[in-house]
C-alpha positions as CSV (number, residue, x, y, z in Angstrom):
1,X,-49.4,44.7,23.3
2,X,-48.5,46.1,26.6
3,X,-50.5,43.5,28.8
4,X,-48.3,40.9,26.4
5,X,-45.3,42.5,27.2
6,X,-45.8,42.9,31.3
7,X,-46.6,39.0,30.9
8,X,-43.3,38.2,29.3
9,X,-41.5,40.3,31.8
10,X,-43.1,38.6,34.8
11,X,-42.5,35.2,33.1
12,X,-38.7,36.7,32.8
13,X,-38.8,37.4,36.7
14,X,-40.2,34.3,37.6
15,X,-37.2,32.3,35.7
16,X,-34.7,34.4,37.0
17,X,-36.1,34.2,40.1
18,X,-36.0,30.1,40.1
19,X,-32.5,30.1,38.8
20,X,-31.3,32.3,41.7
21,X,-33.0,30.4,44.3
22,X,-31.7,27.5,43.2
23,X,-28.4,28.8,43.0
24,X,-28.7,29.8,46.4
25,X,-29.8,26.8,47.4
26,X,-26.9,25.0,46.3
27,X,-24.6,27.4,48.0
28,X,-26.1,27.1,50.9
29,X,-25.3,24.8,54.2
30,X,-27.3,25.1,57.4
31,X,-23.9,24.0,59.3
32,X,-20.8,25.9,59.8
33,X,-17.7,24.1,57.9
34,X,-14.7,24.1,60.2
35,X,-10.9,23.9,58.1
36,X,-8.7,21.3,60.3
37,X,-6.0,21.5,58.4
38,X,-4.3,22.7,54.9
39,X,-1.2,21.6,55.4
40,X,1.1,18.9,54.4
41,X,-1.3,17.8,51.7
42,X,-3.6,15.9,53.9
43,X,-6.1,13.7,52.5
44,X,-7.6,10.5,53.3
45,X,-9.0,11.2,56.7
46,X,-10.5,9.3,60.0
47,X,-12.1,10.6,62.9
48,X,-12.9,8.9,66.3
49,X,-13.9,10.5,69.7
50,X,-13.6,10.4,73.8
51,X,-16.1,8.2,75.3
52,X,-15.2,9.7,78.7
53,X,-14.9,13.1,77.0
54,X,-17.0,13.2,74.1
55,X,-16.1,16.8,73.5
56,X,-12.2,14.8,72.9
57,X,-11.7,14.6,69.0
58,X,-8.7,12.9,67.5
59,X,-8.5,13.1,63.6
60,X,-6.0,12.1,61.1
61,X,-4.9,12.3,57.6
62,X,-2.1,10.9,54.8
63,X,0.2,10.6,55.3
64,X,1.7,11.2,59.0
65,X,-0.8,14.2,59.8
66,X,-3.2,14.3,62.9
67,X,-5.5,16.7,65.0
68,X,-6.9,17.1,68.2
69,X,-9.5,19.0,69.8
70,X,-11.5,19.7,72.9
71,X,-14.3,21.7,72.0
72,X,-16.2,19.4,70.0
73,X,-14.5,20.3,66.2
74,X,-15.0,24.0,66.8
75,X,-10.4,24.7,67.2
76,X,-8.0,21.7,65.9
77,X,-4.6,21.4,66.7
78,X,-1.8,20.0,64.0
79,X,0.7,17.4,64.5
80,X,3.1,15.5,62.5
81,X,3.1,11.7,64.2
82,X,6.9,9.7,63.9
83,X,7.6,5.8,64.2
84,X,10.5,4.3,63.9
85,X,9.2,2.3,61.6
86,X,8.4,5.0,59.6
87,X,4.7,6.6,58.7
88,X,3.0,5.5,55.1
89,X,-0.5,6.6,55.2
90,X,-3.8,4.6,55.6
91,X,-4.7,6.3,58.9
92,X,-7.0,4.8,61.3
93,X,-7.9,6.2,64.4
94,X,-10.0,4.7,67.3
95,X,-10.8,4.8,71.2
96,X,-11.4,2.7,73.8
97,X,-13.1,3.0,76.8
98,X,-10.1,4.5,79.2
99,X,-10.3,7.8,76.8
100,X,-7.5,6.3,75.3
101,X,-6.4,6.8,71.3
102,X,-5.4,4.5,68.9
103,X,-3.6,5.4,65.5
104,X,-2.9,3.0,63.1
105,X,-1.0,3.2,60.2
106,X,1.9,1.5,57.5
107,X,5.1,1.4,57.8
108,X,8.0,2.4,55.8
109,X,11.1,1.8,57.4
110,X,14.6,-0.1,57.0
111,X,15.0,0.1,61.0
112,X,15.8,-3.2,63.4
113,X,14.9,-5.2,59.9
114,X,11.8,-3.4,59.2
115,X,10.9,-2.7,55.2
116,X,8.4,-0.9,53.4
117,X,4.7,-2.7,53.9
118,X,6.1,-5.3,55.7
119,X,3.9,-4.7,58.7
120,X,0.7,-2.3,60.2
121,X,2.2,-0.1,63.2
122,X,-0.4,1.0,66.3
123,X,0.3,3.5,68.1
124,X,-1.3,4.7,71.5
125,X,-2.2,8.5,73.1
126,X,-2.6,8.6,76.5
127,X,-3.6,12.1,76.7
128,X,-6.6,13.2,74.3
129,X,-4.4,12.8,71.0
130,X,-1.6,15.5,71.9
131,X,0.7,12.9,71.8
132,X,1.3,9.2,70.4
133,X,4.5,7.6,72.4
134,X,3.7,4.0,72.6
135,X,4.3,1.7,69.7
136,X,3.2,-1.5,68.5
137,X,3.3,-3.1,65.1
138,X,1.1,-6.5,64.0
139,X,1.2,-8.8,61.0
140,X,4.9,-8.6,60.1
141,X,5.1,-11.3,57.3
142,X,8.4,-10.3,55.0
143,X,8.1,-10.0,51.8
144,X,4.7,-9.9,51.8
145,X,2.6,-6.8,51.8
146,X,0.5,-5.4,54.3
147,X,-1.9,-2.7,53.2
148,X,-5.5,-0.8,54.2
149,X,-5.8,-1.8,57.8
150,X,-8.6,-0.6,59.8
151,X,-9.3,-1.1,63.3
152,X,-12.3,-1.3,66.2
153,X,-12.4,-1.4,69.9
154,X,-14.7,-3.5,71.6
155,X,-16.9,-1.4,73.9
156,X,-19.3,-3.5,75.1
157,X,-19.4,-5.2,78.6
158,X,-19.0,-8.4,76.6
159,X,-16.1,-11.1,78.2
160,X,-13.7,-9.3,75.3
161,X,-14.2,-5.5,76.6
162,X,-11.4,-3.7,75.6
163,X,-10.0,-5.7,72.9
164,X,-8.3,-4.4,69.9
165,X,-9.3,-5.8,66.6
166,X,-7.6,-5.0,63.1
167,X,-8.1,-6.3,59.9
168,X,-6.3,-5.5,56.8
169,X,-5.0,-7.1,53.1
170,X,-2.2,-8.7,52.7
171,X,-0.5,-9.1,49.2
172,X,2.1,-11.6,47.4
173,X,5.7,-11.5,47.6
174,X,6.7,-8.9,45.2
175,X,6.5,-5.1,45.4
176,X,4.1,-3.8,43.6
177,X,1.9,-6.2,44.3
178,X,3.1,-8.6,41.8
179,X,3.0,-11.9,42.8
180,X,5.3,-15.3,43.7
181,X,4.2,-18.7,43.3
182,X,4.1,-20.8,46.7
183,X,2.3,-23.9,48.4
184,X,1.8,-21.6,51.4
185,X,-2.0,-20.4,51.5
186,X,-0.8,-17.0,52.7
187,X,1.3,-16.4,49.7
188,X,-2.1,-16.5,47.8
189,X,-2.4,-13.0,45.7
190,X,-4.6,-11.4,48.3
191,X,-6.4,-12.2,51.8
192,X,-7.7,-10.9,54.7
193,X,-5.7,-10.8,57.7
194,X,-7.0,-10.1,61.3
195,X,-5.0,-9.8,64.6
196,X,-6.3,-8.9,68.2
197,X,-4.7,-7.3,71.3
198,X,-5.9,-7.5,74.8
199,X,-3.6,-5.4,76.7
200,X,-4.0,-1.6,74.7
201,X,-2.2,-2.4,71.8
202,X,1.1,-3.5,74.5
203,X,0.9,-7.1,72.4
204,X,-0.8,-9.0,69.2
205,X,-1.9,-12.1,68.9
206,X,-0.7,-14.2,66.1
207,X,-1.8,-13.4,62.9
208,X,-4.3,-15.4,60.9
209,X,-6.1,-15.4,57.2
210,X,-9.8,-15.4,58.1
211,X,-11.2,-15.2,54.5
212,X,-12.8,-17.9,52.7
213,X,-11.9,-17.0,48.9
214,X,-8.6,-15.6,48.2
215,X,-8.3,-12.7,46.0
216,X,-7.5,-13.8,41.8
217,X,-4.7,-10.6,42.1
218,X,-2.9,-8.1,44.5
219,X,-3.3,-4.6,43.0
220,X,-6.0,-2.2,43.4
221,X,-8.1,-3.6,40.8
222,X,-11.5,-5.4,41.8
223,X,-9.8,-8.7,41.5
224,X,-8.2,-7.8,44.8
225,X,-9.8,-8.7,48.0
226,X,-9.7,-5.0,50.1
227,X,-11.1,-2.6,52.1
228,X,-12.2,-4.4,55.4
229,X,-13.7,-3.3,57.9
230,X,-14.6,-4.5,61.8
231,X,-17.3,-4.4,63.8
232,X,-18.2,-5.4,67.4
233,X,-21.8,-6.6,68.4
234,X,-23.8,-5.7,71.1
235,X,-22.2,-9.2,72.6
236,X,-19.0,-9.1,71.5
237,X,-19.1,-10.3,68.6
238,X,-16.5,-9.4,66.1
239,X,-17.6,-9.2,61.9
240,X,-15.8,-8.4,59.3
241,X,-16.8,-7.0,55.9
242,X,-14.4,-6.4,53.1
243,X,-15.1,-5.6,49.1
244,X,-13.9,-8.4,46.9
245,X,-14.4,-9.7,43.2
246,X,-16.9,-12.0,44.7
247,X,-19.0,-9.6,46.0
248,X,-19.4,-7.9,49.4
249,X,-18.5,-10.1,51.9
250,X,-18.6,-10.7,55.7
251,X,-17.0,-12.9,58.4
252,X,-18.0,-13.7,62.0
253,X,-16.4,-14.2,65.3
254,X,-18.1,-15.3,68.8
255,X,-15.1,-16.1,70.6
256,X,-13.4,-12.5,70.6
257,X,-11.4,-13.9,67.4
258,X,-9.8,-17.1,68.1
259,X,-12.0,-18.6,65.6
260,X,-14.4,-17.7,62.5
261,X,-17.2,-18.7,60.5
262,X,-15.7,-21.4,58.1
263,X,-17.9,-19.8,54.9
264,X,-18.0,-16.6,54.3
265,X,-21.8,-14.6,53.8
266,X,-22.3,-12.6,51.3
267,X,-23.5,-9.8,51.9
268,X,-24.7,-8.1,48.3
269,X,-23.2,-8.5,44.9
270,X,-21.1,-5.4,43.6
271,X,-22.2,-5.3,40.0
272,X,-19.7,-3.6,37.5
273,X,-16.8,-4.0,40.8
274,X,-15.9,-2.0,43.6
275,X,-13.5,-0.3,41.9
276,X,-15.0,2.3,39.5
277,X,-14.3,5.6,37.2
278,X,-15.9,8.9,38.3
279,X,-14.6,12.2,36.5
280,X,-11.7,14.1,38.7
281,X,-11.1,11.7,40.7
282,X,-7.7,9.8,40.8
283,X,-8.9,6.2,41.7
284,X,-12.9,5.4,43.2
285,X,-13.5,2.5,45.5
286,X,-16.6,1.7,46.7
287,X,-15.5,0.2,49.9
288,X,-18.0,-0.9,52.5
289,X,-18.2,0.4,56.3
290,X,-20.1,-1.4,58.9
291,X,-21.7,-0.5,62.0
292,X,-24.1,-2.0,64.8
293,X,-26.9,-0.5,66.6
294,X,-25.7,-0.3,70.9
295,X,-28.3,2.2,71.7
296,X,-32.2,0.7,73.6
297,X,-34.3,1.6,70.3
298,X,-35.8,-1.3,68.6
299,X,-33.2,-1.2,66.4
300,X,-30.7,-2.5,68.8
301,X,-28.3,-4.6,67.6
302,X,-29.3,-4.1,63.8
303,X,-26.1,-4.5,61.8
304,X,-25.7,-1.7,58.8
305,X,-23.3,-1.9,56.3
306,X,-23.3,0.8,52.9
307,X,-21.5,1.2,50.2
308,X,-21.1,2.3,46.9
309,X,-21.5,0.9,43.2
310,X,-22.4,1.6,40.1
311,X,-25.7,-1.0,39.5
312,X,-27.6,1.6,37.9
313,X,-25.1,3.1,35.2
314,X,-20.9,4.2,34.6
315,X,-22.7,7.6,35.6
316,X,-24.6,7.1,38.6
317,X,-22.3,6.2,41.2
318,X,-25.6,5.6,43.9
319,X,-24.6,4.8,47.7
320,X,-26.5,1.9,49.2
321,X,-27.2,-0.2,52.8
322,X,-28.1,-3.5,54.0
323,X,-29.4,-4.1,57.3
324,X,-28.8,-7.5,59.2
325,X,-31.4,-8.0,62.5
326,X,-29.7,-11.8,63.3
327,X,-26.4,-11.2,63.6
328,X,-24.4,-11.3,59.8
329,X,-26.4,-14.2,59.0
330,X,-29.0,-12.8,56.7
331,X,-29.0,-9.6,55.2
332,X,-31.7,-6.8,53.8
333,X,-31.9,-6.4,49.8
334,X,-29.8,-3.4,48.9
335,X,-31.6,0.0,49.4
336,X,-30.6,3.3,47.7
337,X,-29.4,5.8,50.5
338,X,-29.3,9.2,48.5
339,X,-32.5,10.1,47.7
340,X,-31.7,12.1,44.0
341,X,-33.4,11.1,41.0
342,X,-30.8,11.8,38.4
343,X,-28.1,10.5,36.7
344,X,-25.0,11.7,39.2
345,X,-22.3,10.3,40.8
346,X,-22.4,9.9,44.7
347,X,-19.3,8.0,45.9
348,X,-16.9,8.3,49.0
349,X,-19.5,7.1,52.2
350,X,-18.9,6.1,55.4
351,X,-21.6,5.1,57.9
352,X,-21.6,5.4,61.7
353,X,-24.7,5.3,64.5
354,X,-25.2,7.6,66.7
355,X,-25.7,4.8,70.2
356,X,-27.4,6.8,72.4
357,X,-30.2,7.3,69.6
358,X,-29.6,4.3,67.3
359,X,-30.0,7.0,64.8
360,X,-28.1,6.0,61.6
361,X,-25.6,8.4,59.4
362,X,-23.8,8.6,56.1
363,X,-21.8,10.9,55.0
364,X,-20.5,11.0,50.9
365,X,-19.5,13.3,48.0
366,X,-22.4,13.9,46.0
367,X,-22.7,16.2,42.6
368,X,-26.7,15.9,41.9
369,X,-26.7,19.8,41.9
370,X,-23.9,20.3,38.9
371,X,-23.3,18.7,35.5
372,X,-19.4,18.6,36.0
373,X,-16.9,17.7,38.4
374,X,-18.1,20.4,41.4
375,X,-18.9,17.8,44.1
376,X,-20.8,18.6,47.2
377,X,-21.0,16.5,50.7
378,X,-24.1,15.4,52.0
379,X,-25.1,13.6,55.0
380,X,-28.2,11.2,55.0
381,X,-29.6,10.4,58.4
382,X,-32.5,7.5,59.1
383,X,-34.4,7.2,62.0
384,X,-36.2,4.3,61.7
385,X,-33.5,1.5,61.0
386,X,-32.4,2.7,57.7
387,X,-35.8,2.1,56.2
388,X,-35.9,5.6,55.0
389,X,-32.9,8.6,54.3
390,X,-33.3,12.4,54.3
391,X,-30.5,13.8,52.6
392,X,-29.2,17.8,53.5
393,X,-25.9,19.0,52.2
394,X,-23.8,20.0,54.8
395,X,-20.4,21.6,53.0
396,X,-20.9,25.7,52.2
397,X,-19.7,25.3,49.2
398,X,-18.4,22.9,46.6
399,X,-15.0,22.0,45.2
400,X,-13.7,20.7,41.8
401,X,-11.4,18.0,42.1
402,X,-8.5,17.0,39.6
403,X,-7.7,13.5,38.6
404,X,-4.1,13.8,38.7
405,X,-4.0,14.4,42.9
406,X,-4.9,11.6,45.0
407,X,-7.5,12.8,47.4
408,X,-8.1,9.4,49.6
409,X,-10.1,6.5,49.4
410,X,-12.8,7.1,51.7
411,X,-14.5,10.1,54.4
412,X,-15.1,9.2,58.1
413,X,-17.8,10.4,60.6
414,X,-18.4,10.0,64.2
415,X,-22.1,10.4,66.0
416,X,-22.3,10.5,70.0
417,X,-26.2,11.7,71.3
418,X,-26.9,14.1,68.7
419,X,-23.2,15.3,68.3
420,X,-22.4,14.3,64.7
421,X,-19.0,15.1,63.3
422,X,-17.7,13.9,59.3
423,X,-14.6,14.6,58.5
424,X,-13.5,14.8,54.4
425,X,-11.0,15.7,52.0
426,X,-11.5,18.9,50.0
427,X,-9.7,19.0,46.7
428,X,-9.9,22.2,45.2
429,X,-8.1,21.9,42.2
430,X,-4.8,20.8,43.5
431,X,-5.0,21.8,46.7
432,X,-5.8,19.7,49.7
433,X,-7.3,20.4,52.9
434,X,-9.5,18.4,55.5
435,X,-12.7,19.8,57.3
436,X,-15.8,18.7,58.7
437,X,-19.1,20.2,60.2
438,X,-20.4,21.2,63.5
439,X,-23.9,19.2,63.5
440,X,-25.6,19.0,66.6
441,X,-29.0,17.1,66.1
């Protein structure tokens, strides 16, 4: 009786003992977390760095928040950035290779004619990110709308060095994103619209629709084309990726953007839409980003692009890439990036490569250690081309998000020889803040 009873205590101990180390487990990050910011309800957030001073962060958040810093992530500075056409969220920061930054953003202003989406605004920092004087805007196309730019620099030694690309959507007539019947192909419910500069943002070239099939509406519904994203080859070649009802789709450029492909390639069906449910969260999209290879690996000038989708159930939001080795013609079947076996929603990526290692990373939200709404973030790295992920989580602790606060549409993440910085929104409850990690590989 008493060897029976020692045996069922020990068996006791041993479960407790795999319950607490799992526990700890999950609490648990190798990598200190670093708060940029609680204030003005950021959210939404992008992150670039100095190539002349990689140390040289700039970050920003919705909806006219931004933060610079000069010791790697370790101390931020806050800063409220003003246009006179007016700040409306959709940051997107980048560099070129003078050290200098590039905010871009939406407009909302009545000023010298201007009106509320009617154009994307850039706007230059000279000196690290402390300040953001110069101003440019792009696209200006009353009464359409102009929404979810994003933006690269080409830093290649490619004939186009230095060039500014930026793509965004542009929607019908009507607010809202209702539309008005007209025989002009821009007035279609949705396209893709891509502009260049070649003096730092000082001018923009005229606009121009570079997508092949328009989107069926304008909302943010997965009838709507949305969420594109640029990316410069090795040569200076300029592609373009964007979500649309007709999959994941991609565009290329070989003359620094004067012209495009004629067809669009698809890049990898998004079965059940890139526009999905998961629990807490006020609006999912599964928007692709896109990155290319610049470092002497033998991966150089691979093309990645991941996402997220919902192939393998309403409750498995799974994050996935493609890898393209001859330049956005072909691309790789999908591959699963996180590397859990159960039914749980990952959601929220964004990809970058590191180009001194050719090392690829992708940081999302990920709640494979909870059965609710407590969400995680994880970073998966590869080494070998994106054949293979190992996944770590990286916040210290988790959050629990409501659906009725709008946390952003997307995370961000930088990687410069072995110094890897993501940025994301934390929504505890109803409170925002932004933070990231110091990972130093």
């Amino acid at each position: 009786m008493k060897s029976s009873c020692k045996i069922f205590i020990l068996i006791l101990l041993s479960v407790f003992n795999l319950i607490f180390s799992n526990q700890l487990l999950n609490s648990q990050s190798p990598y200190k977390n670093i708060m940029i910011s609680n204030e003005f309800e950021p959210s939404e957030v992008t992150i670039a760095y100095n190539p002349i001073n990689p140390l040289n962060l700039v970050a920003a958040a919705n909806i006219d928040n931004y933060f610079y810093s000069f010791d790697g992530g370790n101390t931020w500075e806050v800063r409220k950035l003003s246009s006179s056409y007016g700040v409306w969220g959709d940051p997107c920061v980048v560099s070129d290779i003078r050290g200098n930054f590039y905010y871009f953003h939406l407009s909302n202003s009545n000023s010298e004619g201007g009106k509320w989406l009617d154009r994307i605004i850039c706007q230059r920092s000279e000196d690290g990110g402390i300040t953001f004087n110069n101003e440019s805007h792009l696209g200006t196309n009353y009464p359409h709308l102009q929404d979810k730019e994003w933006a690269t620099v080409d830093n290649t030694y490619s004939p186009y060095r230095n060039n500014i690309y930026a793509v965004w959507t542009q929607c019908g007539q009507k607010n809202n994103y209702d539309v008005t019947a007209s025989i002009d192909p821009l007035d279609s419910a949705s396209n893709i619209i891509f502009a260049y500069s070649e003096d730092m943002g000082e001018t923009w070239s005229t606009r121009k629709r570079i997508n092949e099939l328009t989107g069926a509406e304008c909302s943010y519904s997965g009838a709507t084309v949305l969420g594109a994203m640029p990316c410069i080859g090795i040569n200076g070649e300029v592609y373009v990726t964007w979500a649309s009802p007709y999959g994941l789709m991609l565009d290329r450029s070989t003359d620094g953007g004067i012209t495009f492909w004629d067809k669009d390639v698809k890049v990898s069906d998004l079965p059940g839409s890139f526009k999905f449910t998961v629990p807490g969260v006020y609006r999912c999209f599964g928007f692709p980003s896109m990155a290319c290879d610049y470092s002497n690996s033998s991966y150089r000038g691979n093309l990645y692009i991941s996402w997220c989708d919902q192939r393998n159930g309403y409750d498995n939001s799974d994050i996935f890439i493609s890898c393209s080795t001859n330049m956005g013609v072909n691309w790789s079947e999908p591959s699963k990036v996180n590397d859990d076996n159960g039914m749980r929603h990952q959601f929220f990526n964004w990809l970058t490569v590191d180009p001194e290692s050719g090392y690829i990373y992708i940081v999302f939200y990920d709640r494979r250690n909870y059965t609710d709404e407590n969400t995680d973030v994880y970073l998966a790295a590869s080494k070998n081309g994106g054949k293979t992920f190992e996944n770590e989580k990286i916040s210290e602790k988790p959050f629990k998000p409501e659906t009725k606060t709008f946390m952003g549409d997307y995370t961000n993440i930088i990687a410069y020889n072995g110094m890897i910085r993501p940025v994301w929104t934390r929504l505890d409850s109803n409170l925002l803040s932004v933070w990231t990690a110091i990972i130093d590989k």
